[in-house]
Each structure stands twice: as C-alpha cells, then as structure tokens.
N, C-alpha and C positions, 0 to 999 in steps of 0.2 A: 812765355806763353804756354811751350810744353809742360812747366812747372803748374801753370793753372788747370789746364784741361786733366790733370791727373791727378788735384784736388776733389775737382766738382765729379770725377768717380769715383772715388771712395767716398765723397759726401755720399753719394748715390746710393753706392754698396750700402753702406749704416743705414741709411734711411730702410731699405728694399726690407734688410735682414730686421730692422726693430719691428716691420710692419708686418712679417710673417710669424714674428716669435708671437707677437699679440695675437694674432689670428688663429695660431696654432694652441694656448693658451684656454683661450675662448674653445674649443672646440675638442678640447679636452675636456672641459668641465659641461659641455652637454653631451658628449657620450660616456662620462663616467659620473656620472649624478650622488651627489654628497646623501646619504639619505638620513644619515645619523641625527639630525632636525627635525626629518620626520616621526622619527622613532619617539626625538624628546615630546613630540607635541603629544601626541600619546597618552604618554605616559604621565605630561602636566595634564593632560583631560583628565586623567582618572583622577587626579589630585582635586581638582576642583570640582567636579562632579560630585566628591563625596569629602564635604568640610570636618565631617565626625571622623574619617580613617582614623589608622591608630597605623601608618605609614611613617616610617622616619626620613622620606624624604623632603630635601632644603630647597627644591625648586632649581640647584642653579645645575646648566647643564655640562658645567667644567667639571663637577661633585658626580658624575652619574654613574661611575665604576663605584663610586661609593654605598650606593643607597641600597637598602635591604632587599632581598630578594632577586635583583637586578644580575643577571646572566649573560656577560660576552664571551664571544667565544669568536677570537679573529677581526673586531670589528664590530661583529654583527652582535644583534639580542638574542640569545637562544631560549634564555631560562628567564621563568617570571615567575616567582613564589610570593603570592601575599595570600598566604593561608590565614583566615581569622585577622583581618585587618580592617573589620566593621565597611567594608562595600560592600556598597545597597543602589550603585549602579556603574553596569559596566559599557562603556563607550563603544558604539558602533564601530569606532575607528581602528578597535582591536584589530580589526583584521589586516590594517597596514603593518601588522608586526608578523612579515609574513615568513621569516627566518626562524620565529620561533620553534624547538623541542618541547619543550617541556613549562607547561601553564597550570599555574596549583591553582585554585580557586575555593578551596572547601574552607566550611565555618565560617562564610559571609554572608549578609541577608539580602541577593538579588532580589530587585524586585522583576526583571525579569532577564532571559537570559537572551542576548541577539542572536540571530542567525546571521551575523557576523563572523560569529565565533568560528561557526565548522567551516568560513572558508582557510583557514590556516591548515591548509596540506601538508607541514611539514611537521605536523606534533606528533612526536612520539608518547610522551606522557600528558596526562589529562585528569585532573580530580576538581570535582563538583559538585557544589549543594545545591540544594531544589531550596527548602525552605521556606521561605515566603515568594520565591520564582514562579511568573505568570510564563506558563509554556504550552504551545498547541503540539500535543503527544506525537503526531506524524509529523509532523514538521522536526519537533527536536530531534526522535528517533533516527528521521531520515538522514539528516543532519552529522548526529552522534558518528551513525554509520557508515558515515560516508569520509571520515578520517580513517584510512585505509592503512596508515602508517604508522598509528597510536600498537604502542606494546606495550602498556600499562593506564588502568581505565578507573577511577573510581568513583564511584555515585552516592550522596547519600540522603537521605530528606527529600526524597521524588516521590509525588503522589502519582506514581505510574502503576500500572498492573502487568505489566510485560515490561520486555525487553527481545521479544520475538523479533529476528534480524541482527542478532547481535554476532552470528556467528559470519556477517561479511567483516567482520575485523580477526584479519588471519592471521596477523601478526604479532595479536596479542598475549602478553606472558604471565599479565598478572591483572585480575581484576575483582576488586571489591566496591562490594553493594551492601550497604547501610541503612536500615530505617527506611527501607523504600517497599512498596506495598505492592511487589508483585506474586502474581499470585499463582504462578506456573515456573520450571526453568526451562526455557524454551529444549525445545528438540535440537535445532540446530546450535546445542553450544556444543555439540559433537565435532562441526564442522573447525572449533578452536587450537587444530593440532601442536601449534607452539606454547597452549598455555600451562604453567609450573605453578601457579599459586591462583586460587579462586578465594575468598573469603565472603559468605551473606550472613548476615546480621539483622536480627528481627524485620526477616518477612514473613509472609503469608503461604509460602509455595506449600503444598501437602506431603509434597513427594519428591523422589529423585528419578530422575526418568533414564531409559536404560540408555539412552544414546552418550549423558553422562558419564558414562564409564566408556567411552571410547576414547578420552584423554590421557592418552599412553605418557603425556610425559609429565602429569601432574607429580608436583612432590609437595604438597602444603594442601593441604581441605582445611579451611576453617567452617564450621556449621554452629553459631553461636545466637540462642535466644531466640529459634524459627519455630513460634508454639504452635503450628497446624503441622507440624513433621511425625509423624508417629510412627512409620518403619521404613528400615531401610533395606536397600535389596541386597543380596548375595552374593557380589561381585565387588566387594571390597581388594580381592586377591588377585583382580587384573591389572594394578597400577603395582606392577614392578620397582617402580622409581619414587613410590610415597614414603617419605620420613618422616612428616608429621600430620598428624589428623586430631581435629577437634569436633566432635560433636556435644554440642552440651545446652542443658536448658532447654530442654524439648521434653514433658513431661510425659511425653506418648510416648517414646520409646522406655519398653519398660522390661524387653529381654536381651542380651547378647547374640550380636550379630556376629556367627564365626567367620565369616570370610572375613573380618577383620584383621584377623589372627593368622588370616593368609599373605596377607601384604606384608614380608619378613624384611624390608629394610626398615621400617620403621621406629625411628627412634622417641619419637613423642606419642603418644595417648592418651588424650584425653577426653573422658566421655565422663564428666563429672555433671551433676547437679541433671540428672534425668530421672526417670523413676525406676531400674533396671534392678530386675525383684520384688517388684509390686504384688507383681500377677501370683509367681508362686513360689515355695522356697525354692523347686528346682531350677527357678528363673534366677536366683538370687546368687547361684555357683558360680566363681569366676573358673571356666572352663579348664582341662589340662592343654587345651590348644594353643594357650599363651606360652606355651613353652617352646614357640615357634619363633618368636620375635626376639631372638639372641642379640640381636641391633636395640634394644631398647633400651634408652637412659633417663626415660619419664615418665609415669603413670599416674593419672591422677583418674580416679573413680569416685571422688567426693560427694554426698549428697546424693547417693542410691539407696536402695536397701539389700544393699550383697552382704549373705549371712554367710559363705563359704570361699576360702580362697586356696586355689589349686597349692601342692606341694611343688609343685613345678615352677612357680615362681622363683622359687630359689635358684634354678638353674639360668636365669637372665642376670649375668655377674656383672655385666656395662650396667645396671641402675643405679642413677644415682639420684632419683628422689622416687619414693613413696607417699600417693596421698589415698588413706582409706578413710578420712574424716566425715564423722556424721553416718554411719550403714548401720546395720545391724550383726555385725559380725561377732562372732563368739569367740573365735581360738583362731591364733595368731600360729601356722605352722614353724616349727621349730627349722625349716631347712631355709628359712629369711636369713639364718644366721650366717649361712655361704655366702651374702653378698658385704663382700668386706668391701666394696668400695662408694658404701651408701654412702648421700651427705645427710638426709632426710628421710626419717620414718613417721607419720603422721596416721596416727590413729585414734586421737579422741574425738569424741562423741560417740563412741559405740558402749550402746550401756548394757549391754549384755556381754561386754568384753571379758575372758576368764581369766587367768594369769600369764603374763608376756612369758614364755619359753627364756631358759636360763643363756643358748645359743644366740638369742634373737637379743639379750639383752646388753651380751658383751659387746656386741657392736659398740656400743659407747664409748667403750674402752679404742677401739678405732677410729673416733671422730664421728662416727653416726652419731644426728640429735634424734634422739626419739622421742613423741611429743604425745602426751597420754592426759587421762586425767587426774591423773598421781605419778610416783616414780615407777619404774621400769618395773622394780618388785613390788608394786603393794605393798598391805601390811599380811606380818607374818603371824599366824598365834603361837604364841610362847606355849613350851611344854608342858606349862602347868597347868592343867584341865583337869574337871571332874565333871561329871555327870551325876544328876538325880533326877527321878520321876515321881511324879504323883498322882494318883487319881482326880480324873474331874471327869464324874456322871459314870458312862462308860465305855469313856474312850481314855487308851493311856496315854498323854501328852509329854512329852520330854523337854526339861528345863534346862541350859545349859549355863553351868558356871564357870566362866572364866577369867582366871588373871592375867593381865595384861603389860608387862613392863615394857615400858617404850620410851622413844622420844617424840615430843609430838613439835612437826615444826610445820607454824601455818604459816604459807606463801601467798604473800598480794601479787595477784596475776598482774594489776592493773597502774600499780608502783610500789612503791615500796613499803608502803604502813601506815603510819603506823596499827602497832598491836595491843596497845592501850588502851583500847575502848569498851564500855560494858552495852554490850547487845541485848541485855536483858538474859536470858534463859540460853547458856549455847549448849550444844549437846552433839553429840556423835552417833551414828546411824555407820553399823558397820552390818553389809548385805552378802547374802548366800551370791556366789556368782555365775553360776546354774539358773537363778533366774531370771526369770524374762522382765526388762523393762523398769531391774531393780532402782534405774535413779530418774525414773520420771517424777515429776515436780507431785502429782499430789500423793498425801499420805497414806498409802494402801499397809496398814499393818501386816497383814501375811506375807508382807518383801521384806522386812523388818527384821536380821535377826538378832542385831544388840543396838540398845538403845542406853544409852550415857550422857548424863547431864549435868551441869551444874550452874548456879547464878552465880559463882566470884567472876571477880571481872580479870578478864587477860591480860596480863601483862608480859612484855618483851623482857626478858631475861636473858642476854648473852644471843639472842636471834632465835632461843628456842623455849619449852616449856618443857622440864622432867617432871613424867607424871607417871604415880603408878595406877591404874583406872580397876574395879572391881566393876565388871561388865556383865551385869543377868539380862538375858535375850528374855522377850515373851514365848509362847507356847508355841514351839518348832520339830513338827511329824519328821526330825532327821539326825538321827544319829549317828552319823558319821563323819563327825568335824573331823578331820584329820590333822596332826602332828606337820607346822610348814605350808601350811594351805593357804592361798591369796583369797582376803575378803575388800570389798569398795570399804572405802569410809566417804560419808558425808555430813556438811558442816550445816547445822540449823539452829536458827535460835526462833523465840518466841515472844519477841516483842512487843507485838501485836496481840495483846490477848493471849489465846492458847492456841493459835493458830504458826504452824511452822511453817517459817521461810526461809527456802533452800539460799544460801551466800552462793551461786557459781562463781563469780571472784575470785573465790579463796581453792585455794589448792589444800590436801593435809596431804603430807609423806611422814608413814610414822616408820619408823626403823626400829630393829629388834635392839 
C-alpha cells in the first residue's frame, strides 16, 4: 500500500510540473511577441501593391535576409533600400516597421506619400521623390520635421517652395535637395549646427542668406544648376573646415568671389560652367589670392571667360588636376611648370591660346596629360623665311613667304580613321596667335595668315603624311614673324561649294 501511495505522488508531481511548463510557455510568447510576421506582411503589401516593381523579392519568408535592400540588424529591420524599384504605392503599414534607420525611397513614382511614413521615430536616413506624389505642404513638412533623429535628408522632384522649418532637424549631417522648386533657403538652416555636407540642385532660391554661413562645421557645398543665383556673399572664409565647394551653372555669377580664396582647407573648386569674366577683362583675372589655398588638388573653372591666370598658381604643388577648358585665356604662365605632381592640364577651347611655355610643357615628360587643341608645341616655322612687299593703292602691304618642312600627322579625335578619304578641297589655315577669336567657325580673312590647299586625296602612309608646303599668307600689316614662333593650324575643306567647313574632329600636330 505504501508502494502505491508513492506512485499516485509522483504521478502527481509529473502532472503538476507538465501543467506549469505549458502555462509558463504560453506566457512567454505573450510577453515576448514574435513580430518578425509583422514585419513580412509589410513588406508582402509593398509587393502586391505594386505588380510592375522591379523588386527581386520571392515572397517566401524563410528567403527574407535574402532579398534586395532588406536590412537586419540583431533581429530586427533596420535598413530598406528600394531606390528606383518602379513604386508607385507605398503602404500605410509602413509605419509598423518601426525599428527602422535608414529608408531610401528616391526614383519611384509615389502617387502619394502617407503620413504613415513620419511616424517612424527611429530613422536616421531618409531620401525621397516627390514626383508624381500628391502631398498637402504643412502636413508633409510637418511631418518631414518632426523626425527629430534623421542625420541625413534627401529630397528631390517636390513641387514645394520652402523648406522653412527645416532647421528643427538638429541632428542632421547631410542634406540634399534636387529639382525641387524652393525658392528661398530658409534663415533657420543656421539653426543646422551638425551639418557637413548640403548639396541643391536646380532650384529657384536667389540668394545665400547670411545665417548660411553660420555652419561652422560644413565641409562639402555642392551649388549645381541654381539659375536665379547671381552673387554670392563675402564670407566664404568663415568655414574653416570646407574641402570642397561647388558652385557651377549659375550664369549670374559672373565675378570672383575672394573670400573663396579664404576658406585655405580647401581642396576641391569648382566653379565651372558660370559666366565669370563676362562683365569685364578685369572680371576675367583669376586672382593672386588663390595662392592661399596650398590644400588644393582640383580646380576646375571650365566654361568662363577667364582671359588671365595668376603666376601664383604655380605655388599650389598638391594639384593634381587642372580644368581651364572653354575661357578665353591667352598665355598659359610658365611657373605651371612647378607643379610636378599634375595628372591633368586641360586647356582646350581657348582660341586665343599663345604658345604653351617650354616649363609648362615638360610636365609631360612627368606623366601630366596635357590636353590642348594640338600638341604641347604647336607648329614651329622653319628658318627659311623671306619677306616681300608690294604696293597696292597707297598703303604698303607685306606678303609673307614661307617654307615650311614638316611632318604632317592628322589625328581622328573620334577613332581612329581611317585617312583615306577625299574631302574635296582640304586646306590648311595657319593663324597669327595674338589674335583674337582666330578659330571661330566663320571665315573672317584678316584672322587668316596662311592659307594652303590642295584637292589630292589623303592617304595614310606609315600613320603620317611628308609634305613639304610652299605657304603665301594674303595681305598681313605685320612684320615680325619671328624665327620658333607658335602658330594654330586648322583643317578645312570645301566640299560644299566654295564654302569652308571647319573638321573639329580632326586634330593637326605638325613637327619640325
């Protein structure tokens, strides 16, 4: 009997204990709630919502560390990138992704945007297209600014005209605005003390407003394609910590701003494609104040009209790319030559260009490319020269005759040839380089100082053409061709009738 009564208590025990492990079980999984389900549904709404995605996910939710853009971190979703993935609607339910950092969104076509979206308190990053996006302006803005926690912002395609309020996001470090049509930069992006990079891109705004430059820890300005921008203020030289600036495609601004030249860490500038030197030549001087930015390894001034470049350039030995492409500059100073650690010197389109300095040329010889509209030397004129004059009426006019021995080798900029083909009428235009405007396309005769032609047709011989050329210039008021002298040559024929068309294509370098 005692053997029984001490069965039917450990029957007891077992029972007592299988019925609290169940209870305790159960009561685990309602205070730790699975939520990884929620997350999949989600993220299948977005899927089905938009049957056109260009999404590589398989639906299954074993596959879900797999699928593109998809970010865990511990568990949880932190990161969602479906940049350019053709959504064109995004699920209220977003907002139960509420662990997320970091949500791309740009280059898709919302049709409109939830105010789902800004309840996700925990995003650090945020980028967004407007689009074809139906949004009520206070609301979104409110919204925007009410993620407190976002330190990187960007916007693009928003038919907005502000962005006033933007400075309660204090945390932010980097923000760019795209194609959005505001037409101010508010005052309070003063109030942005963490931000290091700003980028706007064709807006409207006019101006830079001073409280802009209360951004002590800016190191990045991008200003790209903002054609209502036409001057900027004086205080370039208050951002101690700026390495690169871009202002470019603002055809307003059309002088040098020296406090640029104050900001000395800078290592990038680029203030290409503006009008700077429109106004006057003295607008057109690139300053000796850039001989301040000893930090500098990039310049590009491309697409101005700057006809003068400081001697002091040479003293910034960290560059390693020069862009003067497209200005009007004349003379290339010889102290270019100090910077031996060029990779790039880019100077053609300047058609008033004289001859590249013999310092400036040997770079080459160091691995600088230097990129012109011919070779580094030009051509040279051989020593054999004579002079005669003759009257006509009564002015004396001077003819100049010269022989020319050379090599003529014409380069296809665009591949490689062939050089077999008859153009009709090709001829050679070799210009004074003192003047002004000598390779503009139409045919002004007084830029003209030798003209040489001939109909045989070209042929590639060995990659080059020896030719010896007997070169008589028309009527030229200047006698003093000098012994070594750099002249343009350009290629034209006359296919057309008697009407000359410039080849830019073709490159000549003729060699003595």
């Amino acid at each position: 009997m005692k053997n029984l009564y001490v069965r039917i208590l450990i029957l007891c025990s077992f029972v007592v204990v299988s019925c609290t492990k169940e209870i305790d079980e159960d009561l685990v999984m309602t205070i730790v709630p699975d939520s990884s389900d929620e997350v999949f549904d989600v993220l299948l709404k977005i899927i089905e919502d938009n049957p056109n995605n260009l999404l590589n996910w398989d639906g299954n939710v074993d596959n879900i560390n797999a699928w593109e853009g998809v970010v865990f971190e511990n568990e949880k979703l932190t990161g969602l990138d479906i940049e350019n993935k053709n959504i064109t609607v995004l699920t209220p339910t977003i907002s139960l992704l509420e662990d997320l950092k970091e949500l791309r969104l740009k280059g898709n076509n919302l049709d409109r945007i939830p105010d789902e979206l800004f309840e996700l308190k925990m995003l650090e990053k945020l980028s967004i297209s407007g689009n074809d996006a139906t949004i009520t302006l206070d609301k979104f803005l409110a919204g925007l600014f009410s993620l407190s926690s976002l330190t990187e912002l960007s916007l693009d395609h928003f038919t907005i005209n502000t962005i006033e309020g933007i400075g309660a996001l204090s945390n932010l470090e980097i923000l760019l605005i795209e194609d959005t049509s505001i037409s101010a930069i508010p005052s309070d992006i003063g109030r942005l003390s963490q931000l290091r990079e700003i980028t706007l891109t064709n807006c409207e705004f006019f101006e830079i407003p001073e409280d802009f430059f209360r951004l002590s820890n800016l190191e990045t300005i991008t200003f790209r394609n903002n054609a209502n921008l036409t001057t900027l203020p004086e205080a370039f030289d208050t951002f101690e910590k700026l390495t690169s600036l871009t202002i470019t495609g603002s055809q307003g601004i059309q002088t040098f701003n020296k406090s640029v030249f104050g900001a000395v860490s800078l290592r990038k500038l680029d203030m290409s494609q503006n009008n700077i030197g429109f106004l006057t030549i003295e607008d057109g001087i690139l300053p000796e104040d850039i001989g301040m930015l000893t930090q500098l390894t990039e310049l590009n001034l491309e697409k101005n009209t700057i006809n003068t470049i400081s001697t002091r350039l040479g003293e910034l030995i960290n560059l390693k790319t020069i862009n003067f492409r497209d200005n009007t500059i004349k003379d290339i100073p010889k102290e270019l030559g100090a910077l031996t650690i060029l990779d790039v010197l880019d100077i053609s389109g300047n058609l008033q260009l004289n001859e590249i300095p013999e310092e400036v040329c040997k770079l080459e010889d160091l691995g600088t490319m230097i990129i012109t509209d011919g070779s580094c030397g030009d051509l040279r004129v051989s020593s054999e020269y004579s002079f005669t004059t003759t009257e006509v009426l009564t002015s004396s006019l001077l003819f100049v005759d010269i022989v020319v021995d050379a090599v003529i080798d014409p380069v296809f900029v665009d591949g490689d040839g062939p050089f077999d083909l008859d153009f009709g009428e090709i001829g050679f235009e070799i210009h004074e380089v003192n003047k002004e405007d000598v390779l503009i396309r139409d045919d002004v005769s007084d830029q003209v100082l030798i003209t040489q032609s001939t109909t045989q047709q070209f042929v590639n011989v060995d990659g080059a053409l020896n030719l010896s050329f007997e070169l008589v210039s028309p009527s030229v008021p200047n006698a003093n061709l000098e012994e070594g002298r750099t002249y343009r040559v350009r290629l034209f024929n006359t296919e057309v009738g008697t009407v000359k068309t410039y080849l830019p294509a073709y490159e000549l370098t003729v060699l003595e």
